[in-house]
C-alpha positions in Angstrom: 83.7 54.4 127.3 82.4 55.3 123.6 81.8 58.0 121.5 80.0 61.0 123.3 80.8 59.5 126.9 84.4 59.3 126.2 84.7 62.8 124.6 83.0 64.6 127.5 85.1 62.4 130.1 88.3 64.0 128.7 86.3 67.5 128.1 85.4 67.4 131.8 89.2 66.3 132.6 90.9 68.7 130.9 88.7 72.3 130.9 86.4 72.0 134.4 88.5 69.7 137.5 90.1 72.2 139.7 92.6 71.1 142.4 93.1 73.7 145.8 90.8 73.7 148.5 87.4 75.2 147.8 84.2 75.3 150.0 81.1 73.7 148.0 77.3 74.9 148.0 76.8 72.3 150.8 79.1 74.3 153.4 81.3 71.0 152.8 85.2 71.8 152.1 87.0 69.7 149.4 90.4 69.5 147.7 89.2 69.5 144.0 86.1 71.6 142.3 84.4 70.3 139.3 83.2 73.3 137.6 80.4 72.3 135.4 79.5 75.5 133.9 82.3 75.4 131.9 81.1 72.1 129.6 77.7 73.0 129.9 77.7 76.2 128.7 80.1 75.5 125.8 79.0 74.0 122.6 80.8 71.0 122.4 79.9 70.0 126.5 76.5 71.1 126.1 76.5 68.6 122.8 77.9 66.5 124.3 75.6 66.2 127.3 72.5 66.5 125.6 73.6 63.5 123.6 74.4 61.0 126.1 70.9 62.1 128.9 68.8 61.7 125.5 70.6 57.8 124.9 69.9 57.6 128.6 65.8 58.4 128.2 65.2 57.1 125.1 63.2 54.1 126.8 61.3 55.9 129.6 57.8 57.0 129.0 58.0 60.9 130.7 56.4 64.0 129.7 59.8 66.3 130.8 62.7 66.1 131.6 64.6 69.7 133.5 66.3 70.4 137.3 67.1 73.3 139.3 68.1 76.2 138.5 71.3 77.0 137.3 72.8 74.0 137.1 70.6 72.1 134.9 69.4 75.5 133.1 72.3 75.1 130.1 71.6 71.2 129.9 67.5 71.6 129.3 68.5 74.3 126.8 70.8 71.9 124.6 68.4 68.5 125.4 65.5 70.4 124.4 67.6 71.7 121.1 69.2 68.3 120.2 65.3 66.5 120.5 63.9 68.8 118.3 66.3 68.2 115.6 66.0 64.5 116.3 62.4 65.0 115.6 61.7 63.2 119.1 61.2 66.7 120.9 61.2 66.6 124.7 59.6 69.2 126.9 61.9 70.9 129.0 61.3 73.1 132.6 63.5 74.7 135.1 63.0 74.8 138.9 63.6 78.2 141.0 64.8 77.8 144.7 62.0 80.2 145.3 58.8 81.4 143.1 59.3 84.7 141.2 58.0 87.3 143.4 56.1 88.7 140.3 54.7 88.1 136.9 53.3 84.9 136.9 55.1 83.9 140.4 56.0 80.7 139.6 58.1 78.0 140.7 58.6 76.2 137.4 59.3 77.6 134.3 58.9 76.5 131.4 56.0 74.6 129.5 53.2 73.9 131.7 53.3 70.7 133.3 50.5 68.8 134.3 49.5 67.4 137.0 50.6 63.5 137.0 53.1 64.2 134.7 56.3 61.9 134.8 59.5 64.0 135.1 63.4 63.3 135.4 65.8 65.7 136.8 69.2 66.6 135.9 71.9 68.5 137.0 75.6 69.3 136.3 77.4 68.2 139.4 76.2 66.8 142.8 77.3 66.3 146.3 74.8 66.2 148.6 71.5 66.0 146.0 69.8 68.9 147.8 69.1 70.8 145.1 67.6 67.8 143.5 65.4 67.1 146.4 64.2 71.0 147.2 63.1 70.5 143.0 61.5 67.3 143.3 59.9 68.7 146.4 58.6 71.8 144.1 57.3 69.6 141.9 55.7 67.2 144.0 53.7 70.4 145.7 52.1 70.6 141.7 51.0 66.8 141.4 54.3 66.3 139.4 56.1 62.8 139.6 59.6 62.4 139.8 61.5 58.9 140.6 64.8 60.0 139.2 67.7 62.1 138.9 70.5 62.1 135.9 73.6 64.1 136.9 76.6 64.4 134.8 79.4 64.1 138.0 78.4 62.7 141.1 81.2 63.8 144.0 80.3 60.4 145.4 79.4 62.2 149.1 76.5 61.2 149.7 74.1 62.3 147.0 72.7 58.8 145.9 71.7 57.8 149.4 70.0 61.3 150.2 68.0 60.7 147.1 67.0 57.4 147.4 65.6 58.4 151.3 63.9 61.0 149.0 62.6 58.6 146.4 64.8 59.3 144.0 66.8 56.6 141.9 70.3 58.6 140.7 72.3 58.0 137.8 75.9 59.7 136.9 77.4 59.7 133.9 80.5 60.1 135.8 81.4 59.7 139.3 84.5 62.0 140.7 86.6 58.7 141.4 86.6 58.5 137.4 88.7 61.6 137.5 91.1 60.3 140.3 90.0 62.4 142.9 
């Protein structure tokens, strides 16, 4: 590992890997939690983060990049920050379980996407990759196309096969195994 990857590896290790038995947004029950709230929402993580997903797009042609809501809502805050000051700004969008049941009423927030755009989603932590397929299922309803996902920990339980049935290529910047768990 180097630079960035290696500074959020022992980031990750040391503030956000819990061990106890915990039950996980998929109903499943696990020995360990990976909390990733706390790296994304702090400065450093969120840095941190931002840095590595924008090394990892640099070379894809896509008019967004965002996920669902709340996991990816920190991360699209600190990519869309850290493009800006690149000068290589990236739009940015985040994906509700359900539309707002007023204002506008939508979905996804954020700039307006078009239809045909090209998309990636992110997220902090995944397990099963429903989230990521309920979003890309959103954003498929608008004419929005989306072939893959960028997650910072994958729990390795079956994620990357449930998105690839979906059409969605994944890619972790960690898996859990990393951690030893």
């Amino acid at each position: 590992m180097k630079g960035s990857k290696e500074k959020l590896f022992r980031l990750v290790k040391k503030k956000a890997l819990f061990k106890g038995k915990i039950v996980l947004s998929s109903g499943k029950a696990s020995n360990y939690y990976l909390d990733g709230r706390l790296i994304t929402l702090s400065p450093e993580g969120a840095y941190l983060i931002a840095d590595i997903i924008l090394d990892l797009i640099k070379q894809k042609k896509i008019d967004a990049i965002g996920g669902p809501t709340l996991g990816a809502d920190p991360i699209v805050g600190a990519v869309a920050a850290l493009s800006h000051i690149r000068k290589n700004p990236i739009n940015t969008f985040i994906v509700r379980k359900t539309p707002k049941p007023h204002g506008r009423m939508r979905q996804i927030e954020g700039p307006v996407l078009k239809k045909n755009s090209r998309v990636i989603l992110i997220d902090d932590v995944v397990t099963t990759g429903g989230a990521l397929l309920e979003a890309k299922e959103a954003l498929n309803k608008e004419g929005i196309k989306v072939a893959e996902a960028i997650v910072v920990v994958d729990r390795g339980e079956g994620a990357k096969e449930n998105l690839a049935k979906g059409g969605l290529r994944l890619t972790s910047i960690f898996k859990a195994r990393d951690f030893g768990v």
